[in-house]
N, C-alpha and C positions, 0 to 999 in steps of 0.2 A: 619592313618589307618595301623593298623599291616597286614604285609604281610606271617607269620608264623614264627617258633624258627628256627636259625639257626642248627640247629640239623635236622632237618627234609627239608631243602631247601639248594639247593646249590647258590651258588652266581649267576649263569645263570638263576637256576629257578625264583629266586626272581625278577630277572633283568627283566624277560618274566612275571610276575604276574604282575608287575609296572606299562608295557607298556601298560597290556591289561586295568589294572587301567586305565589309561591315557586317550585309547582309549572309556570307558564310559563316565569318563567326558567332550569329547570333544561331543559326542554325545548327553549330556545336562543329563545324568545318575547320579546320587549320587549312587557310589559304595556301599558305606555303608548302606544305606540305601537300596541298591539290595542286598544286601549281606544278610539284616535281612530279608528282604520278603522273600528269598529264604529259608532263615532258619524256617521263618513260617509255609510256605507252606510245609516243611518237615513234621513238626510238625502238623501239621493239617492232614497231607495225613495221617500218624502213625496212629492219633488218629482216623481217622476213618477204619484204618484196623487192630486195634491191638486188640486181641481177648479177650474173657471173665477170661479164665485161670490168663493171662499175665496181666489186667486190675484189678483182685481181689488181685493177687495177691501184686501189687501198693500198692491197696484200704490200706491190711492190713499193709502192710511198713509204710505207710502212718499216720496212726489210731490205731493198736494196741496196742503203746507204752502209748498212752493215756487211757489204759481199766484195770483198777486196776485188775479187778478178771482174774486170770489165768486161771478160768474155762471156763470163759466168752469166751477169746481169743483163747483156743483150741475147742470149742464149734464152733467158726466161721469158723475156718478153717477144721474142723473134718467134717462138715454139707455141707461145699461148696467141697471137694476134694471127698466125699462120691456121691452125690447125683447132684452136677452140673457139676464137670469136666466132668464128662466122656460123658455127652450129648451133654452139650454146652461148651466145655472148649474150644475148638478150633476156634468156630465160633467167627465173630466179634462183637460186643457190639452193634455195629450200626444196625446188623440184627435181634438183640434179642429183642420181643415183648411182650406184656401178652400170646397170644395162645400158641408163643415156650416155656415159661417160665411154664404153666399150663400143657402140653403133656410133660414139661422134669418130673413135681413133679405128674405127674397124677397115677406112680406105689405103691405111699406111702401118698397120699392124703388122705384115709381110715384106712390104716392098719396103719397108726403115724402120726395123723392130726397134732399132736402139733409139731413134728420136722418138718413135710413138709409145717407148715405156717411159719416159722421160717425160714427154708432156702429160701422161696419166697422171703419174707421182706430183706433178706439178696442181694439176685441174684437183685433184686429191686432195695438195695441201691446201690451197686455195679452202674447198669447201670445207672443208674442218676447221680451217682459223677461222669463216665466219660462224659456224656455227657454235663454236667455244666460246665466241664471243668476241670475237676482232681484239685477242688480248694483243698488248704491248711486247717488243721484244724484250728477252732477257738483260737486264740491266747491265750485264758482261759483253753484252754486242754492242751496249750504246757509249764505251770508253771508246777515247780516241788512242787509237795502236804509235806506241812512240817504234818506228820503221828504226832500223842501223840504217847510215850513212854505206849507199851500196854503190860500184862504178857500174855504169852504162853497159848493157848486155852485148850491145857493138864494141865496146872499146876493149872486151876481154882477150882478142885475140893479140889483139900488140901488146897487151899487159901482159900476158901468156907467155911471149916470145923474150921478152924481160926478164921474166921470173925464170924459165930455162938455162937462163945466162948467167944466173947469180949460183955458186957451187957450195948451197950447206946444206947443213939438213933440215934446219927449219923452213928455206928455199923449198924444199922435196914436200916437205910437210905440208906447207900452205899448197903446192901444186896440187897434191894428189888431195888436200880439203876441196879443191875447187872441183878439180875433176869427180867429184863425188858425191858433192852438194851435201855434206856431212857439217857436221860442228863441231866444231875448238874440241871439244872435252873428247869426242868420239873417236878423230883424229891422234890426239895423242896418249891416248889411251887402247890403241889397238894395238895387236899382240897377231903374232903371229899365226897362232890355230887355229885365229879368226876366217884367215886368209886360203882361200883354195885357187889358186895359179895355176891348175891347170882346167879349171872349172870358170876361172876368172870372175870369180865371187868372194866378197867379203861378207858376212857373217856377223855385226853387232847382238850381244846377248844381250835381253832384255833389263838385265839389270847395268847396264852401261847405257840404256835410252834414256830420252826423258819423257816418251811415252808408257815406259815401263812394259815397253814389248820388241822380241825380236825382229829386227832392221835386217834383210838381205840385198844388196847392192850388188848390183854387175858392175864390173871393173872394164873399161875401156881398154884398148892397146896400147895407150900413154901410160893407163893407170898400173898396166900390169909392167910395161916399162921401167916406170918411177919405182916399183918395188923390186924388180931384180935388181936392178942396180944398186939398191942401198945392202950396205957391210950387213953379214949377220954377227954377231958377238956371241960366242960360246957362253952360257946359260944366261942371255939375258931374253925372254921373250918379246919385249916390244920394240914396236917395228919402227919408231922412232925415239930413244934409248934420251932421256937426259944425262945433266953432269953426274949426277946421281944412280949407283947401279941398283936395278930392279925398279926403277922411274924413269915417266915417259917426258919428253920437252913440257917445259915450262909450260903452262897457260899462255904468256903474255910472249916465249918466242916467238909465233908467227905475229902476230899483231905488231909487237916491236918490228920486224923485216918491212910490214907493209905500209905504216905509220912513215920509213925511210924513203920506201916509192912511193905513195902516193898518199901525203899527209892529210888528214880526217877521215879515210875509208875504215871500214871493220870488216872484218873476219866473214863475221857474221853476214854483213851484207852481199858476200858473192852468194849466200843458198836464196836474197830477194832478188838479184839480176837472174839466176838458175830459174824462178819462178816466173820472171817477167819476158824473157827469152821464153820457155814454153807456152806460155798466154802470146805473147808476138806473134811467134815466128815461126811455130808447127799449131796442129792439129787434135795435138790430143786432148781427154776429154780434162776436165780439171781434176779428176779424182787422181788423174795417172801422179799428174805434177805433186800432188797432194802427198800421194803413196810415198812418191820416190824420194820426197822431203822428211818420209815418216812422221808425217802434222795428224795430228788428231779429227776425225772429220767430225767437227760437230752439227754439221746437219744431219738431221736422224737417217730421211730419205736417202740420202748420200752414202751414208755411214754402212744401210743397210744394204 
């Protein structure tokens, strides 16, 4: 059992911590073991007097690192130092209820329904992570996300203008992937019945997601563009038809096209400039960006 560094004990103090050692185990005490309850019991007393401020602010040490959108994360803390410090920041977490939590949001309940259920949900999770017990995030939030190699959400329009220039059909292919913020497989795996033109919706059935759920897309006036124009072929349904009849383009022909213009980009990473342009450069909330991407939302709050 270490008795502390020599830096901070002199040889008498140590010599006196020993004896008093000594004097538990004669008593039938396991030091060590008093030594951890004691530590417990610190820790426990803490946690039920440590206040709402000091507990959110854990929350987001804790969890922010794991929140891709930087909007997301000043959103959290912008909505909690706005609207909860100043009522309940001080109080402790153990005394915070539904009625204090509804009298703190009840000046903005009306006048910004949607920011005062947002910072509820927030002050919520707050109080239930400490009470659980300030656990750790799930070990699948704390991998580091290997991102595709994606072009600058500014630079898509002269890429854009490019790609209109080049006449095939994996050219159409990759345009209308972008204008859609869909994926490789989605893309050239749609079919025709999917497609409603005059509704200007596309239609992915859940078993072609890989959230394993129905995907409904509004199709732009480019998007609906890009599809009249392309040949229909008598009994082939897909709307971009490979060498192969009853098969849709390759996997690798859009990515081969883009690989030509613009060497190291992916497919893939126009749905993270799609993503980054909507965190930039509008308004909406993150769940919209989320939806349109058809991502899985794994915050529960969020989800709900």
């Amino acid at each position: 059992m270490g008795l502390g560094s020599v830096n901070d004990f002199s040889l008498a103090e140590a010599r006196e911590r020993a004896r008093l050692t000594r004097q538990q185990i004669a008593d039938g005490i396991d030091p060590i073991e008093a030594r951890l309850a004691e530590r417990d019991a610190r820790r426990k007393d803490e946690a039920e007097r440590i206040t709402f401020k000091d507990a959110a602010e854990r929350f987001l040490k804790v969890h922010e690192s794991g929140w891709r959108n930087e909007k997301h994360r000043w959103q959290w803390r912008a909505t909690l130092e706005k609207y909860a410090y100043p009522a309940i920041g001080t109080r402790p977490v153990k005394a915070i209820d539904a009625p204090i939590i509804n009298h703190t949001l009840a000046p903005i309940w009306k006048k910004t329904p949607e920011t005062a259920s947002r910072t509820k949900q927030r002050i919520e999770r707050v109080v239930h992570w400490v009470n659980a017990g300030m656990p750790l995030p799930a070990p699948g939030k704390a991998k580091r996300v290997q991102h595709h190699p994606a072009l600058p959400w500014r630079d898509i329009p002269a890429f854009m203008g490019e790609l209109r220039e080049r006449d095939s059909l994996s050219a159409r292919a990759l345009e209308f992937c972008i204008l859609t913020a869909a994926r490789t497989g989605e893309v050239i795996g749609a079919r025709w019945p999917e497609i409603d033109l005059k509704a200007k919706e596309w239609t992915v059935p859940a078993d072609r997601m890989k959230g394993g759920r129905e995907h409904r897309i509004p199709l732009s006036d480019r998007a609906v563009e890009v599809l009249t124009a392309l040949p229909r072929l008598k009994g082939e349904t897909h709307v971009f038809p490979g060498p192969r009849k009853g098969a849709g383009l390759s996997n690798m022909a859009m990515l081969e096209l883009l690989r030509g213009m613009r060497p190291g980009l992916t497919v893939h990473g126009f749905r993270s400039a799609f993503k980054d342009w909507a965190s930039e450069a509008t308004n909406h909330p993150n769940i919209v960006s989320e939806t349109a991407l058809a991502h899985v939302v794994s915050d529960k709050v969020e989800a709900a």
